[in-house]
N, C-alpha and C positions, 0 to 999 in steps of 0.2 A: 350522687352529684346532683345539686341542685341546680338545672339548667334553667329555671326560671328567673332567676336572680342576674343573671346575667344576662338577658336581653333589655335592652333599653328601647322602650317602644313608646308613644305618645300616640295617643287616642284623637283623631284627625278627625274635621266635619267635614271637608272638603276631598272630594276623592279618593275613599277609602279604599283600600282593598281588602278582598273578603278571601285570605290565604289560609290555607290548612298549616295549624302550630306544628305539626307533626313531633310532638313535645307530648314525653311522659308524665304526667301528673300537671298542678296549677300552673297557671298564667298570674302573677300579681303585679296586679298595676295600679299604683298610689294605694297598696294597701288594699284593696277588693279585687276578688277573684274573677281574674277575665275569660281567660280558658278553662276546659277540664278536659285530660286523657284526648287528645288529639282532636279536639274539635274544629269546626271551622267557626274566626274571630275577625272581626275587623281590628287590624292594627295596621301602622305606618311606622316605617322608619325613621327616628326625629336625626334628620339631619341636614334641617333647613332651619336659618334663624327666621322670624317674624319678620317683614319687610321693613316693618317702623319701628325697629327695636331699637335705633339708634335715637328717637324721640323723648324714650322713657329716660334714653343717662344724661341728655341736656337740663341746664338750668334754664329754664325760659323767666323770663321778665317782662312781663307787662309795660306797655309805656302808657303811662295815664295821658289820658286827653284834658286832663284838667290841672289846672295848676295852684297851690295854695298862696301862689304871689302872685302881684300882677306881671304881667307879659309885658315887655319893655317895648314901644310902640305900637301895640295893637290898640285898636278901636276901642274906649271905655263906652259901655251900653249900663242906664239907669233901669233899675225895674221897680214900680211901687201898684201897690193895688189901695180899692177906700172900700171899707164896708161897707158904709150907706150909700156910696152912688152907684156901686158894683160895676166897676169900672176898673180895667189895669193900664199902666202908661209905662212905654218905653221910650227912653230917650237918648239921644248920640250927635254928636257931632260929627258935620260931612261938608266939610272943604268951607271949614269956617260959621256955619248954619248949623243951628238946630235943629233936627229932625224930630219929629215922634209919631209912635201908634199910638192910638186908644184900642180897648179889647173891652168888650161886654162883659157881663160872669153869663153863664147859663144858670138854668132855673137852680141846679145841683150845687150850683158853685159856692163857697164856703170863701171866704176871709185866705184861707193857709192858699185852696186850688186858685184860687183866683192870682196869686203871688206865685206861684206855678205855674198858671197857665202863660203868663210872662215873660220868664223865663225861657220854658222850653218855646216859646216865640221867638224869642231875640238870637237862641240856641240855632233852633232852626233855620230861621231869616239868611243868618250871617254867614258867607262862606267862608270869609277868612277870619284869624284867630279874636277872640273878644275879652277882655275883659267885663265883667255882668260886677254889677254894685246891684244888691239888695238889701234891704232894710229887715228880713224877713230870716229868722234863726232857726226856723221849719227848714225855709226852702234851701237856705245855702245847706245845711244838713243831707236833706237829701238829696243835691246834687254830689257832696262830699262820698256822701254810700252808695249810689246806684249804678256806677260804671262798671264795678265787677260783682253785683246782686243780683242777685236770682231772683225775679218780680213774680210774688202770688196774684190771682186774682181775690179782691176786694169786694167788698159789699158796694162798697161807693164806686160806682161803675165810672164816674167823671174822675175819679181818683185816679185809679186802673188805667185810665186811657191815657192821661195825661204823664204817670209813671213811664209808659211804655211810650210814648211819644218823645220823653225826655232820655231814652235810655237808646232808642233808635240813633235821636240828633247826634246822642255822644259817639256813638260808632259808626258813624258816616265820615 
């Protein structure tokens, strides 16, 4: 009789016990030799489910923080950057007035991060929901890809930062 075939045991990290098989010949578990001729084996009885096993059989759904329409009476925020003045502007309307920032570039800042760094300004700024108008087919891009992106780090360290700036605002 092969009594090893019929023990159903799982190999435990937490609180093992260290029990003599008291079993004539192998232990096979997942196919590798656990025991041999009565040794002493750490094994545990599986007869506990995983606590979060009922996580794995749900379908979760993401609800995006962004929308590819506009929001029906939310705030419309403008965002434009200039090369040569290196300079960014945002702009909105507030109880009938104009409002706007200006934003410097830094020494790093490029055309594309500058048009970004705007953005994740206005992103940031604004607590309730916004509609953003840019002229910039970079940056709506990667606001369209970053909310569920996994961000490397860059060579362009002003890149990098302002990636993770923009990736923070959206999950706040």
């Amino acid at each position: 009789m092969d009594v090893a075939a019929a023990v159903d045991v799982t190999i435990m990290t937490t609180n093992p016990l260290k029990i003599p098989t008291g079993l004539i010949g192998p232990i096979i578990i997942n196919e590798q030799p656990e025991a041999l001729l009565g040794s002493t084996s750490t094994i545990a009885p599986n007869n506990s489910k995983p606590p979060l096993k009922w996580v794995e059989m749900q379908k979760w759904m993401l609800v995006p923080k962004r929308s590819d329409r506009p929001i029906p009476g939310a705030l419309t925020v403008y965002t434009d950057a200039g090369k040569k003045s290196r300079k960014a502007a945002i702009t909105w309307q507030k109880e009938g007035s104009w409002e706007k920032k200006m934003l410097s570039a830094e020494e790093a800042d490029t055309l594309q991060t500058l048009e970004l760094f705007a953005v994740v300004w206005a992103i940031s700024h604004f607590r309730e929901p916004i509609n953003v108008v840019t002229d910039s087919l970079y940056v709506a891009g990667v606001v369209a890809r970053i909310e569920d992106a996994f961000i490397k780090e860059v060579r362009n360290q002003r890149l990098y930062q302002l990636l993770m700036q923009l990736n923070k605002a959206l999950h706040q």
